[in-house]
Z-matrix of the N, CA and C atoms (Angstrom, degrees):
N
C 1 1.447
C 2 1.521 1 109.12
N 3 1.320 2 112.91 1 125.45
C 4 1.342 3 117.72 2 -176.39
C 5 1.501 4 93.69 3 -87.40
N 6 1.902 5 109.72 4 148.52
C 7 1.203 6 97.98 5 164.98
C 8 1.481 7 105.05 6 -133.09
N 9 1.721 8 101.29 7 153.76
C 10 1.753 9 105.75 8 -149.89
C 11 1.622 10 88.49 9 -71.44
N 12 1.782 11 105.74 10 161.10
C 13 0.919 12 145.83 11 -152.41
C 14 1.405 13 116.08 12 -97.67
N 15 1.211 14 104.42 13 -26.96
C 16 1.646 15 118.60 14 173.24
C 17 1.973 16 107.84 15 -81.73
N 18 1.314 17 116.88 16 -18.81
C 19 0.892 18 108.67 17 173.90
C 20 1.590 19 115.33 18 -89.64
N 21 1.649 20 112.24 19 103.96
C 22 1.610 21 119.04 20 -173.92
C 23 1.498 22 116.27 21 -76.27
N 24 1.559 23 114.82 22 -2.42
C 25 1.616 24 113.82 23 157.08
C 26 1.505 25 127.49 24 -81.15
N 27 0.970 26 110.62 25 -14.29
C 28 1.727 27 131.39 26 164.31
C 29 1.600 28 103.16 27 -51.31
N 30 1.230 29 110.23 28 -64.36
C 31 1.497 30 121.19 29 176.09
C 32 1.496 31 117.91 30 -53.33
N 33 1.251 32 123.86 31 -38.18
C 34 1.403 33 137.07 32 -156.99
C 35 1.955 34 101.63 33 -86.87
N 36 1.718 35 95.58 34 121.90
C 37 1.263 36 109.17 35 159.43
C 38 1.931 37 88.08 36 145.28
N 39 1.417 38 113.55 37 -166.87
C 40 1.350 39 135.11 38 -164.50
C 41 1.736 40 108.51 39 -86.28
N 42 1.516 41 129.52 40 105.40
C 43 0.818 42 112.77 41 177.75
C 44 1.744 43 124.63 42 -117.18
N 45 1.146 44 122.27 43 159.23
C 46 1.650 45 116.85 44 -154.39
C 47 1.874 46 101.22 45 -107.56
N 48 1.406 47 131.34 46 136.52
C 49 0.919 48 123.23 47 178.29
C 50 1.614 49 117.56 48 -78.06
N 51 1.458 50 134.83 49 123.77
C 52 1.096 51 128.95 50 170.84
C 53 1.685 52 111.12 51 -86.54
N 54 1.835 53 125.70 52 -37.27
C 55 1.333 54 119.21 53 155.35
C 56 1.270 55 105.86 54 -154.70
N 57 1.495 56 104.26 55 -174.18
C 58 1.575 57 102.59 56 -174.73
C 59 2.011 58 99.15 57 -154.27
N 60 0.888 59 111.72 58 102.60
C 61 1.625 60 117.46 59 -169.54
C 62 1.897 61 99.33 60 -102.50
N 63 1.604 62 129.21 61 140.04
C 64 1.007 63 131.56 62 143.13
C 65 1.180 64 112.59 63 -86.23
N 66 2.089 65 114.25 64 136.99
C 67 1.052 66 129.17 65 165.42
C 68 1.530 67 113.38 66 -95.03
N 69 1.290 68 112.10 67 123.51
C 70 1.549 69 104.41 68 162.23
C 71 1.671 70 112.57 69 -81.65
N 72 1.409 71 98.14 70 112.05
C 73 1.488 72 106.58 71 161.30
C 74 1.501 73 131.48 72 -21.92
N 75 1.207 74 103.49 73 -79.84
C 76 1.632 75 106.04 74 170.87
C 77 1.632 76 113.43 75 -54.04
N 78 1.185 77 109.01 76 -29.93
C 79 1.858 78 74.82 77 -172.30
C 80 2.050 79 102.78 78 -114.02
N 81 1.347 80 95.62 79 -19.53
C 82 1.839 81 105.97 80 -175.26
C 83 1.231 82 119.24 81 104.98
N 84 1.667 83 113.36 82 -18.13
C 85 1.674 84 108.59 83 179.41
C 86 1.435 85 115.53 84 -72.63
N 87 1.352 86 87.25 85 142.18
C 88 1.514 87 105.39 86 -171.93
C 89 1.686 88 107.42 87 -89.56
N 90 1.498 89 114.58 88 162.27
C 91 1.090 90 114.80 89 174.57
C 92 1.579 91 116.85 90 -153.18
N 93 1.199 92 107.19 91 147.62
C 94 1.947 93 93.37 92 -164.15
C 95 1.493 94 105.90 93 -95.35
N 96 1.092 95 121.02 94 92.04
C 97 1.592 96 118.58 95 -140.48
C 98 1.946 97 95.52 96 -71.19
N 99 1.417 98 116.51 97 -44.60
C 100 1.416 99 128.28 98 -175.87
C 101 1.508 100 109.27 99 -79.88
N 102 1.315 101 130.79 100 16.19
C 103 1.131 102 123.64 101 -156.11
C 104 1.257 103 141.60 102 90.20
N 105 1.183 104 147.76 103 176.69
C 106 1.435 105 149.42 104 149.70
C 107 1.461 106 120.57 105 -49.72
N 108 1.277 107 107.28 106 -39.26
C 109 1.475 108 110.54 107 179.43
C 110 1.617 109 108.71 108 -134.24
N 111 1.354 110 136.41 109 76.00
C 112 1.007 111 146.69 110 164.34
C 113 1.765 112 120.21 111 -44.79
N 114 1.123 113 121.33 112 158.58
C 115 1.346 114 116.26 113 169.04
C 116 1.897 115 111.22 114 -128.31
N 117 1.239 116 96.67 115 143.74
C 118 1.776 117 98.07 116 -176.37
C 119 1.333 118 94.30 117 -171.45
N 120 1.244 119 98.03 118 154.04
C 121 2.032 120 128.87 119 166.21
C 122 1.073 121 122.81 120 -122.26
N 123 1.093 122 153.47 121 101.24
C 124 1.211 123 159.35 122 168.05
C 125 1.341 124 121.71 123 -90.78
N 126 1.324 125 118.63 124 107.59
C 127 1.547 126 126.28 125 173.71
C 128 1.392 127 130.31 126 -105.47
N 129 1.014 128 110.43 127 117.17
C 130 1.620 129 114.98 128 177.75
C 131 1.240 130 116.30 129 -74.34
N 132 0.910 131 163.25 130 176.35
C 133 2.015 132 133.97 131 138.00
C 134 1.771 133 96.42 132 -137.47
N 135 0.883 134 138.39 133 161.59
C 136 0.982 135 173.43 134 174.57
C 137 2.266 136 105.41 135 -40.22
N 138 1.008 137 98.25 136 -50.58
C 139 1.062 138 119.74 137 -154.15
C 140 1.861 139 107.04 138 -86.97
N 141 1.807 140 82.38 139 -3.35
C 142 1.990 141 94.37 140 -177.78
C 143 1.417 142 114.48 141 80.35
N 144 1.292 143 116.25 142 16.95
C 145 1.196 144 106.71 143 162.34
C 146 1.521 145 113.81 144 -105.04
N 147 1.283 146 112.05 145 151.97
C 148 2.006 147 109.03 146 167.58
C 149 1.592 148 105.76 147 -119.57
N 150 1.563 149 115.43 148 175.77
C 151 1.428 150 132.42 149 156.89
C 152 1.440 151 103.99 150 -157.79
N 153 1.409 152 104.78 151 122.21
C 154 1.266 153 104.46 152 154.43
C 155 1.751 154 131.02 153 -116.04
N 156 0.658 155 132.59 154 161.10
C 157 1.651 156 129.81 155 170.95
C 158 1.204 157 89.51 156 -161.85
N 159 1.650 158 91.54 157 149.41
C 160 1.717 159 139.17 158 177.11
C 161 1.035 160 108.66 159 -123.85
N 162 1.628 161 129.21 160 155.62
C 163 1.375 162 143.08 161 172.26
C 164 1.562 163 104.79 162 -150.88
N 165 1.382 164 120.03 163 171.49
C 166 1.268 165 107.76 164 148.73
C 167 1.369 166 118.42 165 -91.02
N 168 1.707 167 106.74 166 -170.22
C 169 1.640 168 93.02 167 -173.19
C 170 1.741 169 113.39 168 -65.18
N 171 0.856 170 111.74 169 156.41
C 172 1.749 171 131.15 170 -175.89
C 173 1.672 172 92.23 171 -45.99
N 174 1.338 173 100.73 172 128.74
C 175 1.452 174 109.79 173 156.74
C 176 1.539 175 121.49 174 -140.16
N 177 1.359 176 129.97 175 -172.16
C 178 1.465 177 142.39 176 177.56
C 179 1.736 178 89.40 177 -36.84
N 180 1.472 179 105.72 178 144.55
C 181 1.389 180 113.45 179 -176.87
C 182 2.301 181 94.17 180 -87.81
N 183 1.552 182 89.50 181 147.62
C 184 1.923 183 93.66 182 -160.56
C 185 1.755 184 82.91 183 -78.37
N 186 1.352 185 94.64 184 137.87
C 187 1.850 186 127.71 185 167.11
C 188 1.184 187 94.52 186 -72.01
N 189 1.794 188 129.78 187 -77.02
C 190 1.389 189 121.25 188 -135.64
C 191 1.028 190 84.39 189 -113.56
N 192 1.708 191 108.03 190 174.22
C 193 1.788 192 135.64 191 -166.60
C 194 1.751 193 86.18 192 -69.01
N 195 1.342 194 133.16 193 -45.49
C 196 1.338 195 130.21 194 -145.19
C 197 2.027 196 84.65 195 -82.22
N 198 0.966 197 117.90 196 -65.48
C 199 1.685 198 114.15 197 162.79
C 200 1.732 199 115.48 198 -12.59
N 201 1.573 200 99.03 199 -89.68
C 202 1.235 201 103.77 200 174.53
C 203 1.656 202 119.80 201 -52.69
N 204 1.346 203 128.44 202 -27.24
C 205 1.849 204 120.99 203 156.18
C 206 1.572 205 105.88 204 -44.49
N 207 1.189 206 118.99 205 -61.29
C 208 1.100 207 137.73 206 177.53
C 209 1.644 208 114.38 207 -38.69
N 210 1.148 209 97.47 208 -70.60
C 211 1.895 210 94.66 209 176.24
C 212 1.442 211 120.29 210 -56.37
N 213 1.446 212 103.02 211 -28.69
C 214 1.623 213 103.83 212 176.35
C 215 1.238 214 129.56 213 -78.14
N 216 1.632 215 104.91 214 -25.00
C 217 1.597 216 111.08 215 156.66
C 218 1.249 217 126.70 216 -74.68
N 219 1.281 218 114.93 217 -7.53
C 220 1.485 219 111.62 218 171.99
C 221 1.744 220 101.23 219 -130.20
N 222 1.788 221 73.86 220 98.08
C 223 1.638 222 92.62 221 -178.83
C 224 1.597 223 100.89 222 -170.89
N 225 1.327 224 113.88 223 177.73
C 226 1.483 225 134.72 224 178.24
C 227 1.315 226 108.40 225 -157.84
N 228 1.623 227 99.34 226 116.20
C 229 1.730 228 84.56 227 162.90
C 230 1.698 229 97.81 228 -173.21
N 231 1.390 230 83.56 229 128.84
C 232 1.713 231 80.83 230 -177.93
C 233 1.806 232 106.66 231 -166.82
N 234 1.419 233 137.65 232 146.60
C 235 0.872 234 124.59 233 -143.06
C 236 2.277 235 95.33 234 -130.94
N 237 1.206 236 111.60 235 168.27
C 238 1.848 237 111.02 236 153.17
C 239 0.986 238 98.09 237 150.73
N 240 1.491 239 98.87 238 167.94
C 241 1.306 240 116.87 239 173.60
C 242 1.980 241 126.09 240 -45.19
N 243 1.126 242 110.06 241 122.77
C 244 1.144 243 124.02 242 165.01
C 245 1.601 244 144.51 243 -121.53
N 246 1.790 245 102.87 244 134.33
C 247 1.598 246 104.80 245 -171.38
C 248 1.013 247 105.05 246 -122.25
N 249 1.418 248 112.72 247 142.94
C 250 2.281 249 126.18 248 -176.32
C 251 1.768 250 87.24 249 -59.07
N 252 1.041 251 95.56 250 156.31
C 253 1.509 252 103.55 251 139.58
C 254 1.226 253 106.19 252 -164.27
N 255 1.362 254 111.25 253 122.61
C 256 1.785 255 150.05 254 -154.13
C 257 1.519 256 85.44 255 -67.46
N 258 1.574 257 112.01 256 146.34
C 259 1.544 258 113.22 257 -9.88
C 260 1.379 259 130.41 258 -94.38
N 261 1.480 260 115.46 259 -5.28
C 262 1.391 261 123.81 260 171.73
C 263 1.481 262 108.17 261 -166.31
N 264 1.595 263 112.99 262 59.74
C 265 1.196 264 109.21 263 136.78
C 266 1.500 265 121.43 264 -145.13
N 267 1.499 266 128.06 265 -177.19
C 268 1.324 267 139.06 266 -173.88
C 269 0.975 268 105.10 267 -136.47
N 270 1.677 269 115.40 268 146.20
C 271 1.345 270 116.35 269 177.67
C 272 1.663 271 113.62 270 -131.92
N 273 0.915 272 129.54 271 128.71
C 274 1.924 273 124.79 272 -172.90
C 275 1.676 274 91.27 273 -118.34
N 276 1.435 275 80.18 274 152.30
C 277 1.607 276 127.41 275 -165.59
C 278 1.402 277 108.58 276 -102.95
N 279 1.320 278 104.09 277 53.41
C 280 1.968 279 102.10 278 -166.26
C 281 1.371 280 132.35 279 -64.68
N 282 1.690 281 114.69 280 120.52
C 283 1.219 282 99.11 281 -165.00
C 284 1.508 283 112.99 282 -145.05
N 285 1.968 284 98.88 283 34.76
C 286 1.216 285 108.79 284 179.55
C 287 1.869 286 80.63 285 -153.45
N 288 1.496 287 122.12 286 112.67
C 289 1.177 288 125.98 287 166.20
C 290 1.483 289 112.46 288 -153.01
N 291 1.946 290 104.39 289 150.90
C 292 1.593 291 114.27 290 177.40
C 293 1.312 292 110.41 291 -58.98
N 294 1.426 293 120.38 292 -18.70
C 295 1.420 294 124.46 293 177.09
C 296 1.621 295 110.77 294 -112.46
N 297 1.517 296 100.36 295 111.56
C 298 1.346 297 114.18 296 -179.91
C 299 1.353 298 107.24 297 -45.43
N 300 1.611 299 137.62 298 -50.67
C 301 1.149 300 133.76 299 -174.59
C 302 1.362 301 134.44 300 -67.28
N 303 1.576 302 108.65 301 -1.96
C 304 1.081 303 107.53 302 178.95
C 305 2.308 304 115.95 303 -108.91
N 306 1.677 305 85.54 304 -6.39
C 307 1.610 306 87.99 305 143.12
C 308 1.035 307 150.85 306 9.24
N 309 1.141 308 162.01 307 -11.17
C 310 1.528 309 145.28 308 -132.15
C 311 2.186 310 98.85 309 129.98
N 312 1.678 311 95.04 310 -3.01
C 313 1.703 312 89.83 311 -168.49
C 314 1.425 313 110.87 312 -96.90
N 315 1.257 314 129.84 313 162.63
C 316 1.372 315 121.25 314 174.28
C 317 1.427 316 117.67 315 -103.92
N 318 1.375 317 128.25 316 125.86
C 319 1.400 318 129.71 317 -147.94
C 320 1.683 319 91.40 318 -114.97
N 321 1.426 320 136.03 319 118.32
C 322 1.367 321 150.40 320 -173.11
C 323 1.456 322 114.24 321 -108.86
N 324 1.331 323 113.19 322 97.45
C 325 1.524 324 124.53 323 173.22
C 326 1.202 325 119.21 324 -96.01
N 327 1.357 326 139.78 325 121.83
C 328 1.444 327 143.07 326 143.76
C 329 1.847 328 111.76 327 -58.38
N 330 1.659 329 101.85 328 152.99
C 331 1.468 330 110.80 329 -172.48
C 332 1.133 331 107.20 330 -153.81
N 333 1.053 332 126.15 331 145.14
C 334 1.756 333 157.95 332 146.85
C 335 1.264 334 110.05 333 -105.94
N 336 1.825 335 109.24 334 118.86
C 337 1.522 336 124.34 335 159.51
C 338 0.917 337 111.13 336 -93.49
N 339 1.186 338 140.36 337 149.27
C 340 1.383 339 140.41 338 171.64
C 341 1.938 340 104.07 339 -162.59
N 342 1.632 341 108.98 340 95.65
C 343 0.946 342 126.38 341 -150.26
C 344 1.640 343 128.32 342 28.90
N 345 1.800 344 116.20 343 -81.05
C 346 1.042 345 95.55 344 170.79
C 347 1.696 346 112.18 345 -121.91
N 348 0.917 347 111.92 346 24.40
C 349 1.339 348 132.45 347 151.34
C 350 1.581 349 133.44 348 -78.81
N 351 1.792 350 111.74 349 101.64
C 352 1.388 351 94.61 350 -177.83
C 353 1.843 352 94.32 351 -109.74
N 354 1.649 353 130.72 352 137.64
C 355 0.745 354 135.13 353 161.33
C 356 1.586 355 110.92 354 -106.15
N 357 1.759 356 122.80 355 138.83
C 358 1.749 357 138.49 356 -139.69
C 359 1.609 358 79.15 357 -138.13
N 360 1.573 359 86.86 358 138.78
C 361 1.800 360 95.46 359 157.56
C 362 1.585 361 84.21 360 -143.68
N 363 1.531 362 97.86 361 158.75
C 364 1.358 363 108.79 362 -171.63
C 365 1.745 364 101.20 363 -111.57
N 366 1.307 365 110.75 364 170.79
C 367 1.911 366 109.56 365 -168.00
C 368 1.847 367 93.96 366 -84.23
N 369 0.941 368 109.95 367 146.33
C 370 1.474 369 113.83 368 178.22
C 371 1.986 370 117.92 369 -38.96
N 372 1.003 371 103.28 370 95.12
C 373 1.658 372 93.27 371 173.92
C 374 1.880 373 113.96 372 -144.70
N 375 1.402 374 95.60 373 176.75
C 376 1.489 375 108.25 374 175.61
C 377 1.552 376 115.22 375 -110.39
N 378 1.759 377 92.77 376 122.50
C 379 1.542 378 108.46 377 -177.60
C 380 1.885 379 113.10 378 -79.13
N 381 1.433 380 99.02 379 -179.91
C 382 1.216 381 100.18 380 164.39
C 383 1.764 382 106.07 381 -90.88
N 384 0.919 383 144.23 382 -26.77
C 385 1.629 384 138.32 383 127.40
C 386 1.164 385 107.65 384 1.89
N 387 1.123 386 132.97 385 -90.02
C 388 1.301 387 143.15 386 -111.53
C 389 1.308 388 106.75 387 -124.55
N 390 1.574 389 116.32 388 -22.93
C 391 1.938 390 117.32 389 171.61
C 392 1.771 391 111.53 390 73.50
N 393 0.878 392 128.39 391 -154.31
C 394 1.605 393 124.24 392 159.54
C 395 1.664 394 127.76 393 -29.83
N 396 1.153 395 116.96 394 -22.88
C 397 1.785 396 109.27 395 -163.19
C 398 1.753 397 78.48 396 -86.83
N 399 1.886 398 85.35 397 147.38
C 400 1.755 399 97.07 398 168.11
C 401 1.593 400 92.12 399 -103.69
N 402 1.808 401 96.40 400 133.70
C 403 1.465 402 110.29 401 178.50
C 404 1.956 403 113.24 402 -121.54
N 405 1.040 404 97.19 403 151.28
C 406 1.692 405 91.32 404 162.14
C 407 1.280 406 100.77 405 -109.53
N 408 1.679 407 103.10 406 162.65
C 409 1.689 408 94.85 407 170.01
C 410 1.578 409 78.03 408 -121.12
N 411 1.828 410 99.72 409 170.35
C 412 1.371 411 134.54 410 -139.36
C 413 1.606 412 94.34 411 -145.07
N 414 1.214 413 142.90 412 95.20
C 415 1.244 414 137.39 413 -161.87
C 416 1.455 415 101.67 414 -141.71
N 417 1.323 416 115.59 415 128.57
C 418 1.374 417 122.23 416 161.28
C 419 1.504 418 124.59 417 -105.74
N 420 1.574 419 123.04 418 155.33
C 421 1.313 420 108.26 419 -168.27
C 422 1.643 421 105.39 420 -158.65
N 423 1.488 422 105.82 421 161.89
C 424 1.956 423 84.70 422 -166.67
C 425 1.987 424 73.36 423 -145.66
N 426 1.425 425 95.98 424 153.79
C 427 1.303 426 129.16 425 -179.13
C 428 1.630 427 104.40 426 -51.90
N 429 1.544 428 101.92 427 127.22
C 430 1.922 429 88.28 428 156.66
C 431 1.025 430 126.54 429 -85.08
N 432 1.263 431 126.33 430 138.62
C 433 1.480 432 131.16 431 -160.73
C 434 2.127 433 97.72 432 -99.69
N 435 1.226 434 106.03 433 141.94
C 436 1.401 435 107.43 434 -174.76
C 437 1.128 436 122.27 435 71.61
């Protein structure tokens, strides 16, 4: 059951990442940038605010400074205000992120609900990942239950 798109309480509550793939624009290949099994939460709340963060899956906690560089680049997390704009996308006003540059920027997601499945594509851009290539990301996500 698809559920319509104009309704922004559909969206609202805690959601769990099942994956998260970068597309390169120009050519379409996908890539599982966090792994096979990534970890993330994504919260909507009610009140128009979001947070999301990504990791890959959980591993050995990092020993050295070059480790911990490492874990921090492979991550997502950044939080703001957010408004729908019909018929299926959202846009946040970020103004708490691991990446200084994305600050003050407005980050534009497309969505499909489909009961408790929300699958996110992001508007074509260049990460700190990724350097020059314009990528979308490709993220799937399923409802927390309880």
């Amino acid at each position: 059951m698809t559920t319509d798109p104009s309704d922004s309480s559909s969206l609202l509550g805690v959601w769990l990442l099942r994956s998260y793939q970068l597309e390169d624009v120009a050519t379409g290949k996908r890539t599982d940038t966090f792994g096979p099994n990534p970890s993330g939460a994504l919260i909507l709340h009610p009140d128009g605010r979001m947070i999301g963060v990504i990791t890959p899956k959980p591993g050995p906690q990092p020993a050295s400074d070059a480790e911990r560089a490492e874990a921090y680049r492979n991550m997502v997390a950044y939080s703001g205000r957010y408004r729908l704009v019909p018929p299926d996308g959202f846009v946040t006003n970020v103004d708490i992120a691991w990446f200084p540059g994305w600050v003050g920027s407005e980050q534009a997601r497309f969505y499909k609900l489909d009961g408790d499945r929300l699958d996110i594509v992001t508007a074509p851009t260049r990460t700190p990942r990724t350097g020059d290539a314009l990528v979308r990301g490709v993220l799937s996500w399923v409802r927390e239950k309880g």
